[in-house]
N, C-alpha and C positions, 0 to 999 in steps of 0.2 A: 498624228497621221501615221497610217501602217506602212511599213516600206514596201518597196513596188514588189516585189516578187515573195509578198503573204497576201493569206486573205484573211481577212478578220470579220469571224461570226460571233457577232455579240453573243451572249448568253446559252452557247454549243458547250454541252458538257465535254471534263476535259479527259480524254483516253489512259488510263492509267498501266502503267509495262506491264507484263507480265509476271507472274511473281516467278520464281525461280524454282520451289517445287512443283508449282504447277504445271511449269514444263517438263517437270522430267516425269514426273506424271503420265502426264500425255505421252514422250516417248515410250515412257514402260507401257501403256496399254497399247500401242502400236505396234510394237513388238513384240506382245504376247499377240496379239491377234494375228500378226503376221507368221506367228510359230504356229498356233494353231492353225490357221489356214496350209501352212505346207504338211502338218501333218494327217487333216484332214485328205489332202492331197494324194499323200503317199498310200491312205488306208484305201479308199477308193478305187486307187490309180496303181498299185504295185503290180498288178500284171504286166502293165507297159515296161515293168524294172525287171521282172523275171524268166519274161516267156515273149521269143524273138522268134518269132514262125515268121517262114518263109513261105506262103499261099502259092499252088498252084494251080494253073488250070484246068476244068475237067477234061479238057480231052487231053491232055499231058500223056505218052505213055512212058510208063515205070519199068513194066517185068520186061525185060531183054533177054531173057533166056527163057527155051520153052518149059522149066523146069521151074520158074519164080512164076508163080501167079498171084495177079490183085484182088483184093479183096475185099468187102464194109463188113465191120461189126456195128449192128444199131443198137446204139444209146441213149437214154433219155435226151430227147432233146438235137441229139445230132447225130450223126454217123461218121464212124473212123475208117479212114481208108487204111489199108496196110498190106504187105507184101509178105508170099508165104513161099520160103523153098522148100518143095516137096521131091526129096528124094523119091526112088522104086523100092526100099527095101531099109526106113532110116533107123538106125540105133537109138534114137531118142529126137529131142527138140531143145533149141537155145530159143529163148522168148526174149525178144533184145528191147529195153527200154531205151531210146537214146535221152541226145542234151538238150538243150534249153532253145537253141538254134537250128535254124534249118529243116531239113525237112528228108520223108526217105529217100527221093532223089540223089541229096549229098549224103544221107546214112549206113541204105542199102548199099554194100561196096567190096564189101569182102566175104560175096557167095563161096566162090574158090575154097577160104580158109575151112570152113562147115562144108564142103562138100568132101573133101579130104579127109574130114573126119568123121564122115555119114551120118550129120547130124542134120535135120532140116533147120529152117531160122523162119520165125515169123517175127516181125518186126510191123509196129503201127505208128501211125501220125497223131498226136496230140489234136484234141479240138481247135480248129483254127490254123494245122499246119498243112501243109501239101494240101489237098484235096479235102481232107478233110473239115468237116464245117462246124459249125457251132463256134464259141468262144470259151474259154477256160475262165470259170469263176468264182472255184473252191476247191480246195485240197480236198475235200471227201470227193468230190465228182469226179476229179483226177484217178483218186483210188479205184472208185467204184470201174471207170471207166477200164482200167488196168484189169483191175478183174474180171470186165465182164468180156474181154477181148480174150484175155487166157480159158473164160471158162468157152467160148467159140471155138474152142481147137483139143481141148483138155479130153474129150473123151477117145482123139484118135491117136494120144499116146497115154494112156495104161498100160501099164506094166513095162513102159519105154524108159530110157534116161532124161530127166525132166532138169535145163537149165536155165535158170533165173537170173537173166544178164541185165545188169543198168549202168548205164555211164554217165559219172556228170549230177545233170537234174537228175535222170533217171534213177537214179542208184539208191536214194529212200524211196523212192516207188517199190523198188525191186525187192529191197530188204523187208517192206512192207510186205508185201504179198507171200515172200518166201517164208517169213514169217508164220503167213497161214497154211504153207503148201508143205512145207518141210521135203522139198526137190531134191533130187540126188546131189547139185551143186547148185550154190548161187555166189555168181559173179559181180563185184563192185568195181569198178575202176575210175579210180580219179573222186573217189565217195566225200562226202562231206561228213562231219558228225553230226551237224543239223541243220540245216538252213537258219535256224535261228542264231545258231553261232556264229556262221557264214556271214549271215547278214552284219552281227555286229560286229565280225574284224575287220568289212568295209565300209560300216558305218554308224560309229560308235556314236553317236549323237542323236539315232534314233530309238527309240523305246523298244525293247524286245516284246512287248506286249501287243506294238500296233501292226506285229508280221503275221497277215493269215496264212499263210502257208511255211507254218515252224519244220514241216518235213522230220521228224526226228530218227531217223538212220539210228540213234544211241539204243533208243528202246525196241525199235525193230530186232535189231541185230543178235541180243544176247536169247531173243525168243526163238532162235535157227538155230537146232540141232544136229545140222548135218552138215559136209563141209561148204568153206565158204572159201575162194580166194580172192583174195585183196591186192589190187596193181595200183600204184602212184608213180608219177612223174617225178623225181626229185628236184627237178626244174621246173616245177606246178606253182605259178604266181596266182591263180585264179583260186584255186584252193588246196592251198598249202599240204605236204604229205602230212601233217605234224595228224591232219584230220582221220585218215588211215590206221596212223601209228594209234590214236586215240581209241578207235573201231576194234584194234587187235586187241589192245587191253579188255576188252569186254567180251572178246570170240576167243575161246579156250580150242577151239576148233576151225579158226582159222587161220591161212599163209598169206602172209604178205611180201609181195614182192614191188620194192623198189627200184626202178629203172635212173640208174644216175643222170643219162644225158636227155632225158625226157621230160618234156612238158604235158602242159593240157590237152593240147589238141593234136600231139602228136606221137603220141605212145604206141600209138597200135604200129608203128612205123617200124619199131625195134623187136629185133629176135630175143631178148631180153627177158620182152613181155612175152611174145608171143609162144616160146619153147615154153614155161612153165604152164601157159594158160592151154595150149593143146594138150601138154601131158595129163592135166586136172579136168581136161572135157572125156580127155580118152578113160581115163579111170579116175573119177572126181575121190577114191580111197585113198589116191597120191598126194593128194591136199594134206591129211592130216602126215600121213607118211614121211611128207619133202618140211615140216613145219623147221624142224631141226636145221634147215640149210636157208630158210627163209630170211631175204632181206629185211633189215631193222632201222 
């Protein structure tokens, strides 16, 4: 007789354990499948890891001075809003790529600094930031977009001082384009060497091959012939100055200047930065000139 708390089924085949490779087995294909799926993830989904726009609304007003006016460049696909200071009489133009974050609202900020030195600033929103619509979904389309926002403004300075500023994200944008323009100066501050490298010092576990937007700043840069200055944070945790110092190796013709008590997002804060980058806007020939006294 079966004791009380079994049941006994005649002739019920009997379950045999598990065997012990077969489980690990099973966890290895669960874990590769689980790797593949987050990196399928990340290929997909790396916009949501690069580009923090800040949306605003359309009736938002931007230009606050009767001298900043708004503007769209149309794009395949979307149109860019972006903010133009137009001097009465400008020496040239700074074309400002900004970061990753935000939007021209918090960008557009230091009219003053360009007016001082009769430069106009146009400055645009990324697909998907401020006012701007669309969504950002390839590094060529970024380019292309870069381009085609410079070439809306490029024929009303010929024969002007032409400045190619990027900070940040922006700054392989910038080096990109300069690249084709060969500008009186182009500006990097806070530059990376690549995003691809970027990527892997904060995230060595993923494949450099599954980043669409590698950004390469390294090969832009040595294609500028003309001067280029170079500002880092020496206090930049987000991307490190070492990245700078790497850029200067390959610019025979550019200055770098190091700001010791500055970070990422706060450089533009220090006279530091900012005394060498107005003498380099006023005569970007002071670039190669000042290289001699250039922070290292």
């Amino acid at each position: 007789m079966a004791p009380a708390n079994t049941v006994s089924c005649p002739g019920a085949p009997r379950l045999r354990p598990m065997r012990w490779s077969t489980l690990m087995l099973t966890v290895a294909l669960l874990a590769v499948a689980a790797w593949l799926a987050l990196l399928a993830a990340l290929w997909f989904g790396q916009e949501k890891l690069l580009f923090h726009p800040a949306p605003l609304a359309a009736d938002t007003p931007l230009a606050g001075s009767p001298d900043v006016h708004e503007v769209w460049v149309d794009v395949p696909g979307a149109r860019l809003n972006a903010l133009h200071l137009r001097l009465p009489n400008p020496d040239g133009v700074v074309f400002f790529l900004h970061g990753n974050a935000g939007n021209l609202q918090s960008w557009f900020v230091s009219a003053e600094f360009y007016r001082a030195l009769n430069l106009d600033l146009f400055m645009i929103d990324y697909r998907g930031y401020g006012k701007s619509s669309g969504r950002i979904e390839s590094e060529a389309e970024l380019h292309a977009d870069v381009r085609a926002a410079w070439s809306s403004i490029e024929p009303t300075y010929r024969g002007k001082r032409r400045v190619i500023y990027g900070r940040s994200l922006g700054s392989g944008l910038a080096a990109s384009l300069a690249a084709d323009l060969q500008p009186e100066l182009t500006v990097l501050v806070s530059p990376y060497f690549s995003l691809q490298s970027l990527a892997f010092e904060h995230y060595r576990w993923v494949p450099q091959a599954l980043l669409r937007y590698p950004l390469r700043t390294d090969l832009a840069i040595p294609r500028i012939k003309t001067p280029v200055f170079l500002a880092h944070g020496e206090r930049d945790t987000l991307i490190v100055p070492e990245h700078s110092r790497r850029l200067k190796a390959l610019s025979p013709q550019a200055r770098l200047v190091v700001v010791p008590d500055a970070a990422h997002n706060d450089i533009h804060q220090f006279e530091a930065y900012l005394a060498p980058l107005r003498a380099a806007m006023t005569s970007p020939g002071t670039v190669l000139a000042s290289q001699g006294s250039a922070s290292k």
